[in-house]
Structure formats: structure tokens, C-alpha cells
C-alpha positions in Angstrom: 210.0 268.7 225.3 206.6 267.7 225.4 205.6 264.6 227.4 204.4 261.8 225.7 201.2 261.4 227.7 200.5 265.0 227.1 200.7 264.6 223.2 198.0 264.7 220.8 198.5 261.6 219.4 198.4 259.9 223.1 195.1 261.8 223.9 193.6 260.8 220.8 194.4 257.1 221.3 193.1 257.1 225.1 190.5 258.8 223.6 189.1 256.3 221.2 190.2 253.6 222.8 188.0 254.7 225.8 185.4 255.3 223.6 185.7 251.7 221.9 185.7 250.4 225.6 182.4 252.2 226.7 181.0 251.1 223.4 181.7 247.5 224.0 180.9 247.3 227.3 177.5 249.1 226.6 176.5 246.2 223.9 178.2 243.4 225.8 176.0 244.3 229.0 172.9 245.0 226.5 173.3 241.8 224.9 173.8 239.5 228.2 170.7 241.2 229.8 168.6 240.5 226.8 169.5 237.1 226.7 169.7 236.2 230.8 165.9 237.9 230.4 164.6 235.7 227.6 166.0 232.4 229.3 164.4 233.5 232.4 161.5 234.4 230.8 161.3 231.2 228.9 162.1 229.1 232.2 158.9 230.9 234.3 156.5 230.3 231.6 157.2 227.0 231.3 157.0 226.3 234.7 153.9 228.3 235.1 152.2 226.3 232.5 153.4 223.1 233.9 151.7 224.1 237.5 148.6 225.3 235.4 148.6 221.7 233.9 149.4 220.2 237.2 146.3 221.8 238.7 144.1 220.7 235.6 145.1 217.1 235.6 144.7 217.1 239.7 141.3 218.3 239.7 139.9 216.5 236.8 141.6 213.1 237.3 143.1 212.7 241.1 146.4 211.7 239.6 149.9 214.1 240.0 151.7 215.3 237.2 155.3 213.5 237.7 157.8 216.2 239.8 154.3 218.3 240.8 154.0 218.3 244.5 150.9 219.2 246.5 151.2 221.9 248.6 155.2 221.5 248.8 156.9 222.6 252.1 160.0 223.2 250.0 158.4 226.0 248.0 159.4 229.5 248.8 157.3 231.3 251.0 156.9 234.8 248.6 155.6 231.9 245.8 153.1 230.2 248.3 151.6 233.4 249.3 151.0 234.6 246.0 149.3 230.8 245.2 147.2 230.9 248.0 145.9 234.6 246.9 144.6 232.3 244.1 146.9 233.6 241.2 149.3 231.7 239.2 152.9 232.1 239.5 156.7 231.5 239.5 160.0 232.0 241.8 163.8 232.0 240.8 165.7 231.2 243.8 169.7 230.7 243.8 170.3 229.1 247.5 171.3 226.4 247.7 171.3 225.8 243.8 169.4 227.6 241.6 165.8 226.7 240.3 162.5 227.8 239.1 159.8 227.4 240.8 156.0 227.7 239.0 152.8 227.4 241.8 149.0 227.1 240.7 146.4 227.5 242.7 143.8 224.0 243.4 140.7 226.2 243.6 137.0 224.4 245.2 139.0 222.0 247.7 138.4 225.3 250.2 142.2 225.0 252.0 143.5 227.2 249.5 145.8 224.2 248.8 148.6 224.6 245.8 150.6 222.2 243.2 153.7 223.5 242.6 156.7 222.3 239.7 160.2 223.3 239.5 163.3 223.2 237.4 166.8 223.5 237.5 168.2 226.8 236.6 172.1 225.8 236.4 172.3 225.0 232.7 171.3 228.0 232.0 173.4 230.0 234.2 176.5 228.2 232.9 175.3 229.3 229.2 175.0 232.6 230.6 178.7 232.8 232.2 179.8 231.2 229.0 178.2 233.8 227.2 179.9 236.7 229.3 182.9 235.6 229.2 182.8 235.4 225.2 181.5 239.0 225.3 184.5 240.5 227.8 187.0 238.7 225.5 185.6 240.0 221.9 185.3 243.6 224.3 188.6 243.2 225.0 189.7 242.0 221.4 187.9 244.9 220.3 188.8 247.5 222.2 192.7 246.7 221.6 191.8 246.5 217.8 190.1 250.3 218.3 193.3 251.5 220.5 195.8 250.1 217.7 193.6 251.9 214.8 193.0 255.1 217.0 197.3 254.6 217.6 197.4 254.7 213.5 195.3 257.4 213.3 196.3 259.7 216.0 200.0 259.1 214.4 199.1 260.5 211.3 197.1 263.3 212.1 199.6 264.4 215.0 202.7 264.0 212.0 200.7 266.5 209.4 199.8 268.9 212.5 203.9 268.7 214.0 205.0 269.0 209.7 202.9 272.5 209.6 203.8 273.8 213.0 207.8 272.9 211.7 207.5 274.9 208.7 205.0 277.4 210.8 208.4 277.5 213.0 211.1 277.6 210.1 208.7 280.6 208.6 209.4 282.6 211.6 212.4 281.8 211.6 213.1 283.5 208.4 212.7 280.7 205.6 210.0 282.0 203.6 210.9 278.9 201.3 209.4 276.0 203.3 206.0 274.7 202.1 203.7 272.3 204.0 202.5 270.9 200.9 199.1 269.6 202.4 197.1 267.3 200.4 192.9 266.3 200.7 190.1 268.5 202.0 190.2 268.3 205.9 190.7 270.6 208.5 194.1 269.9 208.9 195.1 269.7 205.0 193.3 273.6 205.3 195.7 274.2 208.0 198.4 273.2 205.9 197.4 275.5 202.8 196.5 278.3 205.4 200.6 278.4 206.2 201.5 278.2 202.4 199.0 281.1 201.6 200.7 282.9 204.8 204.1 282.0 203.6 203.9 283.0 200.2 202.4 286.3 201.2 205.0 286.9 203.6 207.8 286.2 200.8 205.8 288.5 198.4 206.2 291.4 200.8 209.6 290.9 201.9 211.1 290.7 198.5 208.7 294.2 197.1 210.3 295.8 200.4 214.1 294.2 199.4 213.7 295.7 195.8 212.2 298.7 197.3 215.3 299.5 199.7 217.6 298.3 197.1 216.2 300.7 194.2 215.9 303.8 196.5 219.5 303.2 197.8 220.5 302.9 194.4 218.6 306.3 192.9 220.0 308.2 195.8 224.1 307.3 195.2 224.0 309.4 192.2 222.6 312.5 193.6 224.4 312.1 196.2 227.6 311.8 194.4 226.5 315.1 193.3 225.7 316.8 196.5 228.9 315.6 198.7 230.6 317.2 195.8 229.7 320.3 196.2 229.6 320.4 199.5 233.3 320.0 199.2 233.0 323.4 197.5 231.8 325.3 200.7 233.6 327.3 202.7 235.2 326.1 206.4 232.2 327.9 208.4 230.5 326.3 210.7 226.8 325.9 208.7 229.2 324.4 205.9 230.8 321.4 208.3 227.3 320.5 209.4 226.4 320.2 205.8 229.3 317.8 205.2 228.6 316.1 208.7 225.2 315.2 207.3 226.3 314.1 204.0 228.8 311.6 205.2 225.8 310.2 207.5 223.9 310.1 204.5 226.8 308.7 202.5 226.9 305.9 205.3 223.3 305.2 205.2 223.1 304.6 201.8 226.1 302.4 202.1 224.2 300.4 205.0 221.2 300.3 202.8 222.9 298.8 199.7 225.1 296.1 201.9 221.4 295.1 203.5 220.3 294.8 199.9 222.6 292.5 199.2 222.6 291.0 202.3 218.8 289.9 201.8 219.0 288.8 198.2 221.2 286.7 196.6 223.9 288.7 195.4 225.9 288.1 198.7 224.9 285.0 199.8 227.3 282.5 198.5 229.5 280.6 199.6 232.0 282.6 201.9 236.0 283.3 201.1 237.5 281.0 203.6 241.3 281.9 204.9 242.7 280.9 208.3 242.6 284.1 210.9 244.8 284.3 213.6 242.3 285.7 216.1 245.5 286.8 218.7 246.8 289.3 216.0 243.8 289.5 213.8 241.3 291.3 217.3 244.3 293.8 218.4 244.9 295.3 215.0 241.0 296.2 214.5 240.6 297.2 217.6 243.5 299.4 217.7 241.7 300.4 214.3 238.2 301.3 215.2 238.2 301.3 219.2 241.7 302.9 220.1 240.7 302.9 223.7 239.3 299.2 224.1 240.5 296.9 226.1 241.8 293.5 224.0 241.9 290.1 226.6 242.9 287.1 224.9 242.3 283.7 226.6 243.5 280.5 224.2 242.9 282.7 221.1 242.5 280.3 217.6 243.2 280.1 214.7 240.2 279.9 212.6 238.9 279.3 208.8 236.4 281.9 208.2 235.4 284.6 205.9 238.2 288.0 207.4 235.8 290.5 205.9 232.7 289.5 206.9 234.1 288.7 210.2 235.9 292.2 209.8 232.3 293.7 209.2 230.7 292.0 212.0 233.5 293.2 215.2 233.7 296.5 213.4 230.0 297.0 213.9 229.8 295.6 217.0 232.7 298.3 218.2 231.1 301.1 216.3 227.6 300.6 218.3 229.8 300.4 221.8 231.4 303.6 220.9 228.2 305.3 219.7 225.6 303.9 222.0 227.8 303.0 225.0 230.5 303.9 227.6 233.7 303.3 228.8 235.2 301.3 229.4 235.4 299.1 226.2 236.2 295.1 226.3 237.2 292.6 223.1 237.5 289.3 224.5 238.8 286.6 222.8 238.2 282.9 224.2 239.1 280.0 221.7 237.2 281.3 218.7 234.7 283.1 220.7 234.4 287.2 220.1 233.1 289.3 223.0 232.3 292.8 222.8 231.3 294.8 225.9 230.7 298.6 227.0 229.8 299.9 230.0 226.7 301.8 229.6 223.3 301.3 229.9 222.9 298.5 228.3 220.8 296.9 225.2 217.6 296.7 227.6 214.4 294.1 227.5 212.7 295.5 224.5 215.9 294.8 222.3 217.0 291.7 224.0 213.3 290.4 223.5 213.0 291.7 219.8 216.6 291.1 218.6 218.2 293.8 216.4 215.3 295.3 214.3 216.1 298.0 211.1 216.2 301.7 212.3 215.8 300.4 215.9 218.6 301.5 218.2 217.2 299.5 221.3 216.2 302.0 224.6 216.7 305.4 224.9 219.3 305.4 226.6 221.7 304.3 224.1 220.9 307.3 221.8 219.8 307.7 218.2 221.4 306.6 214.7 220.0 304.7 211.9 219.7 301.3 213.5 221.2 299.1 210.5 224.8 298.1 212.0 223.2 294.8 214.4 221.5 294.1 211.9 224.1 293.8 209.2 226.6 292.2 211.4 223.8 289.5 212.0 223.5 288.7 208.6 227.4 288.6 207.8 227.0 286.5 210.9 224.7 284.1 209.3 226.5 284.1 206.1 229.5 282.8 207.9 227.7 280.2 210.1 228.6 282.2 212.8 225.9 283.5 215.6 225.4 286.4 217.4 223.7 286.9 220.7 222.9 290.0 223.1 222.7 290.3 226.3 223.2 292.4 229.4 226.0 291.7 231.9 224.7 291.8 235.3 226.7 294.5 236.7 225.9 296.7 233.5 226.8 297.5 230.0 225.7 295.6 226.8 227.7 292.4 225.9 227.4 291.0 222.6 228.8 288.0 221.9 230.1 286.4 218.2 230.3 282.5 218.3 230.5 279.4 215.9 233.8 281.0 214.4 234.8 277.0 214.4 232.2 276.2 211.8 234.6 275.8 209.0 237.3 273.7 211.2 239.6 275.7 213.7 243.2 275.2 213.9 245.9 274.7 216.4 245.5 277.7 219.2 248.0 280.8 218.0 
């Protein structure tokens, strides 16, 4: 299960929310400095002017502008060298409170004397925090607003990129009928037509290779009809029981063929013909049937409502590839309604156990040749019946193939 931190939808809202944060921050801190600057600004050059004034009404009248102070001991020392250099200038200091200073030079008295003038700075400074705190709340405000809309967004872009990878997922499952159903122009709408496109072609092949399989396996019953015929005519040599050998398999292959047929369309996938089975005297009768040297263990056997020929079908496959692809000893285990079939041979190995049961695949090697269609049609009875059927290799050796679900139709009391 994917964590939620690890989602796309919970990337995408970190995401723009910490984009929406560095955006906000960036014109929050843009706007404070341009506005502590042009106060500041504002407050030197009108304390510059004032000591420029100062000066001016000093030298040309003897009288002191009111709060300009000759040569002031208070000044800072930075601004009173700079004034005795002859220049003009100003001084923000903060300690103990803060002010502005402004310093002109009183040029011809030959002391270098200065006037200075100076201003409080705290108003300002108070408009200034007011002014940052206003901006870290409406960053704040908008950052949460960006989170909540990049929440909404990331939602629905994560909910049409998890509905195409479901029906990705249910297409390779086997449902060639699901459709994303996309709509608009974006990447991920072209996602969601690009799975259609890939469904639909997928469903096109699989149902010219269906009708393909089913028309050959039906053009080749009636010659075949013909030929096991006559070779029911030959002679008891040897040349003429390999003839009949091979047109029995043939004969069975056809058969196989037609049941897949009608396995993959819809002529045999209705509804199943449900009975009650008693598994404890249902499993030792087909296996005394088709497997006369199995072994039959019953362990709380059921009695369950399922379809007997499928099921019939499914266990006398499953017995036919242990007999033909494994080796004794043979095991039918019943547990509840839970059908084990195991042989002793080599097993189905990791290519078959990775793939599943594949037409005209008869897993490794080791388990021989023939024409690969039994799994696979017990699988699909299995399906039809809302059964399942899994493969595996016991750890000590041999195959084991395992029929459960028999209780999706109800199960009655144990036999």
C-alpha cells in the first residue's frame, strides 16, 4: 500500500504549497525592503536639508534653527567625521532609541565647526513592524489558500491517473471491457485514450484469434470424423496402432480446442448449474476414475453448491497433467472445500509458476511434452465457477496445485 506521503497527490500539494510559500515570502521581503528604504530615504533627506538650512540661517543671521545644535557632542562620531571633511550628511543610529541624524558643515569660521539636526526614527519603525507583520499573515493566509487549491488539484489529477492505472490493471487482468473514458485535451486525458486505444486493440486481436481457433477446430471435426474412421479399418500391426494413437491425440486436441472456444466466448459463460457435492464421496470416485493409484486424504470434507462438471473438468485435468507430466506418488487432498492435487516429480518450475498456465505451454522440460491446453481449461472452468486455482511447488518436490473458493455459492454442513 502506498504511503500517503509518498503519493502524488501529497507531492503535488507540498509542492505548490512550497512554491506559494517561496513566492510570498519573496514579495513580502520585496515589498518591506522597498518600503523600510523609501522611509529611510525620505527621513535622511529631510534631515540633510534641515542641517543644510541650519548652516544657512547660522551663517547669514547668527540665530540657531530650533533642535539644530552646534557642533553637538551627542552626534555620532562616523557623522562628525564626514561633516568636518566639509560634506553634507546623515546617520541612522538605533542605540539607545532610534534616530536620524543630518550634519552640515559651517564653512569660513576655520574650526571646521558643524550644525547638526536629528529626528526620531521610532514611528516609523513601528509602521514598518506593522507592516511585516500584515505581510507574514496575508503570506501565511496565502500560502494555506495555495496548499488547499494545490490539495484540490493534486486530488483530481492523482483520481484520473489511479482510474487509468485501475482499468490499466483490470486490462491485464483479462477484462478487455473496461474503458477509462477520459475527457479534455491534457496529458493525462491522452493517457486515458492511450489505454482505450490499447484496450480496444487488445480485444480486437483476442476475439480474430478466438474465432480463428474456434473455426479451425470446427473445419477439422469433419475430416477428422473421416480419418479416425478409417483408421478403424487398418489392420492390428504395429504402423496401424500408431496411426490410431495419433488420431485419438488429435481427436482430444480438437476437443480441447473447441471447449477453449467456448470457454473464451460466450457460449459457456453463464451462469453455472449449481447442485450440492459431497466432496467425501464425490473426490474418491474420480480419482479411483482417472488416477487409480492416487492417494485420496480427507480432512473435514464439505458439502458444497457448485457446478459437478465443471468441477469434474477442473480435478480431472489436474490428475491427468500429474499422471502425464509427474510421478508417483499421487495425492488428492480434500480440506473443507479446498482440492489439492500433488505429484512427486519435478515440479511446475519458475518459468510456469511466474507465467501461469499459457496455451501449448507444458511448463519446464522436465515435465515432458503434450499440447499444453489442460491448465488452462481447468482455469477457466475454474473462473466460471468462482473458484481459483493456484500453482506452486512443494518444498520437498513435486508440483501442487491447489483448487479453492469451492464455498462461493454457500457450503453446507461438513459430510
Amino acid at each position: 500500500m502506498t504511503r500517503p506521503w509518498h503519493s502524488l497527490r501529497a507531492r503535488l500539494a507540498v509542492a505548490i504549497a512550497l512554491i506559494a510559500a517561496a513566492l510570498s515570502a519573496s514579495l513580502g521581503l520585496a515589498v518591506y525592503d522597498r518600503t523600510a528604504g523609501e522611509r529611510l530615504t525620505r527621513a535622511r533627506d529631510a534631515q540633510a536639508d534641515r542641517a543644510v538650512l541650519a548652516a544657512s540661517l547660522l551663517r547669514s543671521t547668527g540665530q540657531t534653527l530650533v533642535g539644530a545644535e552646534i557642533d553637538a557632542p551627542g552626534a555620532p562620531i562616523e557623522l562628525r567625521k564626514v561633516v568636518r571633511d566639509g560634506r553634507v550628511a546623515t546617520y541612522r543610529a538605533r542605540d539607545p532609541r532610534p534616530l536620524v541624524w543630518g550634519g552640515a558643515p559651517l564653512r569660513g569660521d576655520g574650526v571646521g565647526a558643524g550644525v547638526y539636526v536629528r529626528e526620531s526614527f521610532a514611528q516609523d519603525e513601528r509602521a514598518l513592524a506593522q507592516l511585516r507583520d500584515t505581510l507574514i499573515v496575508v503570506g501565511v493566509s496565502g500560502t494555506l489558500v495555495a496548499a488547499l487549491l494545490g490539495v484540490i488539484l493534486a486530488s483530481s489529477l492523482s483520481r484520473r491517473l489511479r482510474r487509468a492505472a485501475d482499468v490499466a490493471d483490470r486490462v491485464a487482468a483479462g477484462d478487455l471491457s473496461a474503458r477509462v473514458g477520459a475527457s479534455g485535451g491534457d496529458e493525462v486525458a491522452r493517457l486515458g485514450h492511450a489505454v482505450d486505444a490499447m484496450s480496444e486493440a487488445l480485444a480486437e486481436r483476442l476475439q480474430r484469434e478466438q474465432r480463428f481457433a474456434a473455426d479451425a477446430a470446427h473445419e477439422l471435426r469433419t475430416p477428422l470424423t473421416a480419418l479416425t474412421s478409417a483408421a478403424e479399418l487398418l489392420d492390428d500391426s504395429r504402423p496401424a496402432q500408431i496411426v490410431r494413437e495419433r488420431v485419438a491425440a488429435l481427436r482430444l486436441l480438437v476437443a480441447d480446442l473447441l471447449e477453449l472456444a467456448q470457454l473464451d466466448g460466450a457460449a459457456a459463460t453463464g451462469p453455472p448449474t449449481l447442485e450440492a457435492v459431497v466432496l467425501a464421496d464425490w473426490l474418491p470416485a474420480l480419482v479411483a476414475e482417472r488416477a487409480p493409484g492416487a492417494t485420496v486424504e480427507l480432512e473435514r470434507p464439505a458439502t458444497v453448491l457448485t457446478d459437478r462438471r465443471r468441477l469434474e473438468r477442473i480435478v480431472g485435468n489436474l490428475l491427468d497433467n500429474a499422471q502425464r507430466h509427474g510421478a508417483a506418488p499421487l495425492l488428492a487432498r480434500v480440506e473443507e472445500d479446498t482440492i489439492e492435487i500433488r505429484d512427486h516429480g519435478p515440479g511446475y518450475g519458475a518459468e510456469f509458476l511466474a507465467a501461469g498456465p499459457q496455451r501449448f505451454w507444458t511448463a519446464g522440460r522436465d515435465r515432458g511434452a503434450g499440447s499444453g491446453l489442460g491448465l488452462v481449461i481447468a482455469g477457466g472452468h475454474a473462473a466460471a465457477i468462482g473458484a481459483e486455482l493456484t500453482f506452486t511447488d512443494a518444498p520437498d518436490g513435486g508440483a501442487v496445485a491447489r483448487l479453492t473458493g469451492l464455498a462461493a455459492h454457500g457450503v453446507a454442513a461438513p459430510a
